[in-house]
FIDO-466055 format. One record per residue (C-alpha): residue in three letters; y, z, x. Coordinates in pm, whole numbers. Layout:
FIDO-466055
PT  aa      Y      Z      X
PT Ala      Y      Z      X
...
This chain:
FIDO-466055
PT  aa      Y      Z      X
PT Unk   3120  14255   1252
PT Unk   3167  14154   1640
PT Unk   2797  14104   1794
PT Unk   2863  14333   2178
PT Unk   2629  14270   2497
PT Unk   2525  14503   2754
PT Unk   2648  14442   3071
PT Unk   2403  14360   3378
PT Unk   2224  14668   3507
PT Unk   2382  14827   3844
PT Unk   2034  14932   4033
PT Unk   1901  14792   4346
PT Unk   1556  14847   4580
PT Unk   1627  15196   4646
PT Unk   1649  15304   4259
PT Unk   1427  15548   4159
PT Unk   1562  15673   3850
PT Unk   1710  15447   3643
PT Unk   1995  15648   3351
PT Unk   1970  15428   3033
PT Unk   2221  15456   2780
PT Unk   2246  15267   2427
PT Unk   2533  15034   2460
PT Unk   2852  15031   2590
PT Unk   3159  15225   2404
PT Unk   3454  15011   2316
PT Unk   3641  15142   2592
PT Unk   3350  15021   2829
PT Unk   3396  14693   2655
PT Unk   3720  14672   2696
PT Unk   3749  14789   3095
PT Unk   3397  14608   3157
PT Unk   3253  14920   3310
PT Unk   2955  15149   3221
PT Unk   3092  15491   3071
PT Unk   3444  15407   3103
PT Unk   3599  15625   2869
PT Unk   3778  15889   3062
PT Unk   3620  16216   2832
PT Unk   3251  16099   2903
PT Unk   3104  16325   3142
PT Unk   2835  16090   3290
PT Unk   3007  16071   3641
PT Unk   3113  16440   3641
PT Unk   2703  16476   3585
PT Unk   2637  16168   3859
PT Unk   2849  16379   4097
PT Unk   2783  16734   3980
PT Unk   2368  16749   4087
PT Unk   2497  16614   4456
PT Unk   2784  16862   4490
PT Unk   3012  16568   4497
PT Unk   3320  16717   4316
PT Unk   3521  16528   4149
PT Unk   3442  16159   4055
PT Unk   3583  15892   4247
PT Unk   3881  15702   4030
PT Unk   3782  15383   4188
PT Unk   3491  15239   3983
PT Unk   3321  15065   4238
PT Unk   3321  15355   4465
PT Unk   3117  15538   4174
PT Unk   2883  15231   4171
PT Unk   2780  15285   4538
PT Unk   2793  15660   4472
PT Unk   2535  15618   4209
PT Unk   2338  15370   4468
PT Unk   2352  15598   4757
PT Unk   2166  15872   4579
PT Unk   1907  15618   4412
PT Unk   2016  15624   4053
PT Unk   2094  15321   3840
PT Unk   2275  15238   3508
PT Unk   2176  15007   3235
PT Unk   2141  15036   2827
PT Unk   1826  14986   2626
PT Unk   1999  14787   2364
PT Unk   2072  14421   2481
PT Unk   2305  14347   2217
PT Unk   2398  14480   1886
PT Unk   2656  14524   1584
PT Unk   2875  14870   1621
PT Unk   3173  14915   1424
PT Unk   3351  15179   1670
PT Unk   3128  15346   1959
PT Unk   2933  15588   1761
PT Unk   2506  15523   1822
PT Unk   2496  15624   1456
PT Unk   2652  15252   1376
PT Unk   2463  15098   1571
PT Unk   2276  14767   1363
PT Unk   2046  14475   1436
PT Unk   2014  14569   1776
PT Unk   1808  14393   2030
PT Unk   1594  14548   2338
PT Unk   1709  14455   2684
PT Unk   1357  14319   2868
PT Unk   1291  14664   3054
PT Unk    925  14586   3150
PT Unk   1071  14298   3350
PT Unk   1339  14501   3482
PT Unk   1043  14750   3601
PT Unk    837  14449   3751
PT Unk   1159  14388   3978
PT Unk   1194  14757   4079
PT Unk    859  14912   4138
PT Unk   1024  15220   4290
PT Unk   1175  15329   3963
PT Unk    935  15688   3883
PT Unk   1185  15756   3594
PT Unk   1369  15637   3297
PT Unk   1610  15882   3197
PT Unk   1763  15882   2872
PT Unk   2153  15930   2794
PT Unk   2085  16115   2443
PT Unk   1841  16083   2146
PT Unk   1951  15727   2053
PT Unk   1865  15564   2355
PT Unk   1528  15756   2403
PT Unk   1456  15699   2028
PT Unk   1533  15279   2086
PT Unk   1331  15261   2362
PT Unk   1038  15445   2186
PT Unk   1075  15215   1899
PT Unk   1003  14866   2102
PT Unk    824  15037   2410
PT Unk    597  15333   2310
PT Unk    308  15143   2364
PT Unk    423  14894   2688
PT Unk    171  14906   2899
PT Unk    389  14872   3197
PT Unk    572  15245   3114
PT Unk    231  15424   3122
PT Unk    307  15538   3477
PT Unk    690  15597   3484
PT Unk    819  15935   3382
PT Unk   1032  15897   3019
PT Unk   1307  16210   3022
PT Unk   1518  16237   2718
PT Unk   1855  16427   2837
PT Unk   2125  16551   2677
PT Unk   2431  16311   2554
PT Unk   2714  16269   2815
PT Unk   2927  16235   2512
PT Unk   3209  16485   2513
PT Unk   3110  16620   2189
PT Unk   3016  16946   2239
PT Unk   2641  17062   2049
PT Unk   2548  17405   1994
PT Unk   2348  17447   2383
PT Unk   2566  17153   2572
PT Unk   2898  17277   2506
PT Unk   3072  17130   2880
PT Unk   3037  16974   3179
PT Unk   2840  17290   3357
PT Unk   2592  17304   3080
PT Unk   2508  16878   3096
PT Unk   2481  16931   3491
PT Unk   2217  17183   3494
PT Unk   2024  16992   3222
PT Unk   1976  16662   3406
PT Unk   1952  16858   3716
PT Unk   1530  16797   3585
PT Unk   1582  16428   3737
PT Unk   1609  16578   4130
PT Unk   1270  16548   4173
PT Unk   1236  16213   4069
PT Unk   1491  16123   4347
PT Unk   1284  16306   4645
PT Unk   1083  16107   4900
C-alpha cells in the first residue's frame, strides 16, 4: 500500500480559523488540491456562511476566497496508508506538527474539524498539548456527500458550521 502526504497548509496572518481535515481523497491526490472531488460540499459550505453562491470553478480563486474571509485548510494527518479515500482505511498515520503551525499563526482562535476522524486524530496526539489549551477545538459535521440521518445536504452542513462565524469576528 502507497504511503500519501498532505499537502502544505493554505492559511496566512489573517487566519483565524483554521478547517482541518484528515487527508486528502484520491481525487485531491490526483488534481493536487484540497477537497477536489466535485460531490464534496466543503466549498459550497466555504461559500454558503458568506452568501457567496456558487463556488468559484477556478481553484485558486477559492484559495483567496477562503483567505479573504480568514479561514484556512490543512489535514491533521501528515502522511498515511489509505486504500481508497474512506477515513475508515486510514493506517499508520502520522500527525502533521500543528503546535508549530499555531506558533506561526497566533491569530488562529479555532481549529475546526471536517468530521469525527479528524477531530478524533487530533485528540489522539494533541489532547494534552499545551499549546491548544487556549484555541477553541469544534468538531463539525463531514463535508462528505454522504448523507447521515441530521446532515442530509448542502443546507443542513451550512447551518451547522455556521457555529465558526464568531470565531471569524474582530
Amino acid at each position: 500500500m502507497e504511503r500519501i502526504h498532505s499537502f502544505p497548509p493554505v492559511i496566512d496572518e489573517r487566519a483565524r480559523v483554521l478547517i482541518l481535515g484528515t487527508a486528502p481523497s484520491v481525487k485531491s491526490l490526483e488534481n493536487r488540491q484540497f477537497y477536489a472531488h466535485p460531490r464534496n460540499y466543503l466549498w459550497g459550505i466555504v461559500y454558503g456562511l458568506f452568501g457567496a453562491g456558487t463556488p468559484d470553478e477556478d481553484y485558486s480563486r477559492r484559495l483567496n476566497f477562503l483567505q479573504e474571509h480568514r479561514l484556512a485548510v490543512f489535514d491533521v494527518i501528515e502522511s498515511c496508508e489509505r486504500e481508497g479515500s474512506l477515513d475508515v482505511n486510514i493506517r499508520d498515520e502520522r500527525p502533521n506538527d500543528l503546535p508549530a503551525l499555531l506558533a506561526q499563526y497566533p491569530g488562529l482562535r479555532c481549529f475546526a474539524f471536517n468530521g469525527s476522524k479528524a477531530y478524533d486524530t487530533f485528540r489522539k496526539y494533541f489532547r494534552d498539548h499545551p499549546a491548544f489549551h487556549s484555541i477553541a477545538a469544534v468538531k463539525l459535521p463531514s463535508s462528505s456527500p454522504i448523507p447521515t440521518q441530521k446532515m442530509r445536504n448542502l443546507e443542513d452542513r451550512i447551518e451547522a458550521w455556521s457555529v465558526l462565524m464568531p470565531y471569524l469576528e474582530d
